[in-house]
C-alpha positions in Angstrom: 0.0 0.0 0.0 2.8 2.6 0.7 4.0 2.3 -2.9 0.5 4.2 -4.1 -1.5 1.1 -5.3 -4.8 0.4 -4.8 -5.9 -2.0 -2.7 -7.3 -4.1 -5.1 -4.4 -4.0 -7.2 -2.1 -5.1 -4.0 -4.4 -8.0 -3.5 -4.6 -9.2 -6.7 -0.9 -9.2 -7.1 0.1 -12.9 -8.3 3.9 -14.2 -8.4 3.6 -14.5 -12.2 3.5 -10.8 -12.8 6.7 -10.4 -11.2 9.7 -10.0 -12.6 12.5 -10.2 -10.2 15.5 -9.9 -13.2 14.3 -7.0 -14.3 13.1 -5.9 -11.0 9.4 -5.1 -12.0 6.1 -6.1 -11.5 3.0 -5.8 -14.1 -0.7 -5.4 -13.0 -2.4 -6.3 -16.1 -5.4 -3.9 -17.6 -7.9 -6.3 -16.0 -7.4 -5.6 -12.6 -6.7 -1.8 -13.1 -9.3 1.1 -12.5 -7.6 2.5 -15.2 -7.7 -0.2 -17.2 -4.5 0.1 -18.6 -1.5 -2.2 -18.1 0.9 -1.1 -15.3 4.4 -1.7 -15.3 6.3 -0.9 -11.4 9.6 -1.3 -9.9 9.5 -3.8 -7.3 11.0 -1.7 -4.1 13.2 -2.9 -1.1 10.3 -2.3 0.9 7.8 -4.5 -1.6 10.5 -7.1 -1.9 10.5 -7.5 1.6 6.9 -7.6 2.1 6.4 -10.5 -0.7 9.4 -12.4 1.2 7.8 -12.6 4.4 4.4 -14.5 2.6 5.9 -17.4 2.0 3.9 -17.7 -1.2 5.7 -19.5 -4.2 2.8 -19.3 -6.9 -1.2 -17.7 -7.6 -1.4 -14.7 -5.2 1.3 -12.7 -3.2 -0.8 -11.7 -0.6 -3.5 -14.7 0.6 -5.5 -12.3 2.5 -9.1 -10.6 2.2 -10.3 -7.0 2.1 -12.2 -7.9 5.5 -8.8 -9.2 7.2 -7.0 -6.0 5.9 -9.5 -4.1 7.1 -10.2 -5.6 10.2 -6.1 -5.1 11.1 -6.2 -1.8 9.8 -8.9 -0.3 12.0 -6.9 -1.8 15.0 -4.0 -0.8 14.2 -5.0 2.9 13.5 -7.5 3.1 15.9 -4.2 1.7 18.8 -2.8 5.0 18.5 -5.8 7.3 18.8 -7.1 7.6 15.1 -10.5 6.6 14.5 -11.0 8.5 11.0 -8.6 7.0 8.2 -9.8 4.3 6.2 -6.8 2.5 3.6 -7.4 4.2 0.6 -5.8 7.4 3.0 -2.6 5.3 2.6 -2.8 6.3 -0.4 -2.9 10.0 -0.8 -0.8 10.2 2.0 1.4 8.4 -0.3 0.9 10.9 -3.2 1.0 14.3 -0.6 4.1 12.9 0.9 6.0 12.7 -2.3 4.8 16.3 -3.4 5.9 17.7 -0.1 9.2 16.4 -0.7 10.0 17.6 -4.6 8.1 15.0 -6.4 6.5 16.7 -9.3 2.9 16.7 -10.4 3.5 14.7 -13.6 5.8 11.9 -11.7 3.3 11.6 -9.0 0.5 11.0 -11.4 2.2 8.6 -12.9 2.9 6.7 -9.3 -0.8 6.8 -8.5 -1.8 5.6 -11.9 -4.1 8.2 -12.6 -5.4 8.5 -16.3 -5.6 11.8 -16.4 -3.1 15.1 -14.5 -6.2 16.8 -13.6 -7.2 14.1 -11.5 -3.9 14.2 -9.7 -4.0 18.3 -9.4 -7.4 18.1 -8.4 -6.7 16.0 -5.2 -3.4 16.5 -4.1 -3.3 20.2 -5.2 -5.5 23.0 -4.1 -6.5 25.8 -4.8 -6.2 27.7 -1.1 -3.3 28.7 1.3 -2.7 25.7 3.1 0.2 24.2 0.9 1.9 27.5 1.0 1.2 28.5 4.4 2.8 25.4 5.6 5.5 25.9 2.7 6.2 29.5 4.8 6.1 28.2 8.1 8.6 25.3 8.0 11.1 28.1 6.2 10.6 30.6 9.0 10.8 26.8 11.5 14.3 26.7 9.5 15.4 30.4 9.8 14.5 30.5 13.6 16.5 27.7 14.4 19.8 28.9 12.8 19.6 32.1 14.8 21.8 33.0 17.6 19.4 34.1 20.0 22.0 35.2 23.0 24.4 32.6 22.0 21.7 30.3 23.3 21.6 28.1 20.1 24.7 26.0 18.9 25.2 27.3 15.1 26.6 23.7 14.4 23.9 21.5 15.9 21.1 23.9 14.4 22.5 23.8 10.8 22.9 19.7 11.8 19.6 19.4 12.2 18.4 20.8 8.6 21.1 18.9 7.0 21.7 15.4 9.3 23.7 14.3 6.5 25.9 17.0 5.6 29.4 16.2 7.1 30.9 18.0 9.6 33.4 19.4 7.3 30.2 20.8 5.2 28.6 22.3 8.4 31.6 24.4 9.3 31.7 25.8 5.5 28.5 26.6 5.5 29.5 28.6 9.2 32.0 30.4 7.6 30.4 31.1 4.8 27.5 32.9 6.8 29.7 34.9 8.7 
């Protein structure tokens, strides 16, 4: 599911649409809202999820929409949410990759849909929200490189926007803002 498919598409999913030297799997047109054939890469995380079946042959996953369901809501509803139903996996799939750089066009294309508009029309709108919390996690990022007193460590505040910049990066970046 957090690879953008449908949840009929993950539960139809049979070994002989995988294709693990080319690393791909194929959800034929039949089983496809779209009903187009579907070509996707077969992920770490997907890999790891067909593994742990223990399935050889006919369907990856042997499990129901009822099963899924049922785990779902207690899952979910364990840590206090009692609103989300599955399909939310999946925009949260498609919001999560915008948020982070994805474009419009290559999240369409994740989440299968037919047409751009369809894409733009739910994971894009039309009011401030998106930029409003575009503006507040760049003011979140100024604030915490300020020296307020000396109270905030320049190093560990640029560390924490960039946990993988090296050291040797941090103290540039230092130097160059001084």
């Amino acid at each position: 599911m957090l690879t953008g498919r449908r949840i009929g598409e993950v539960l139809a999913l049979e070994h002989s649409w995988l294709d693990y030297k080319h690393n791909l799997f194929t959800l034929p047109r039949e089983i496809t809202k779209t009903q187009a054939t579907l070509q996707y890469q077969l992920t770490p995380l997907l890999l790891e999820a067909i593994k742990i079946q223990k399935t050889t042959n006919g369907k990856v996953f042997d499990m129901s929409y009822p099963t899924i369901h049922y785990h779902f809501k207690k899952a979910i509803n364990s840590i206090g949410v009692y609103n989300m139903v599955i399909h939310d996996l999946r925009s949260m799939v498609g919001v999560t990759a915008l948020r982070n750089g994805a474009d419009i066009y290559s999240v369409s294309k994740m989440l299968s849909h037919k047409l751009l508009s369809t894409t733009q029309k739910h994971y894009l709108n039309n009011d401030t929200t998106v930029a409003i919390e575009a503006q507040n996690s760049f003011t979140d990022a100024i604030i915490d490189t300020e020296l307020v007193d000396g109270n905030i460590d320049e190093f560990m505040a640029l560390k924490r926007i960039y946990p993988d910049a090296s050291d040797e990066k941090i103290y540039k970046i230092i130097e160059m803002m001084k």
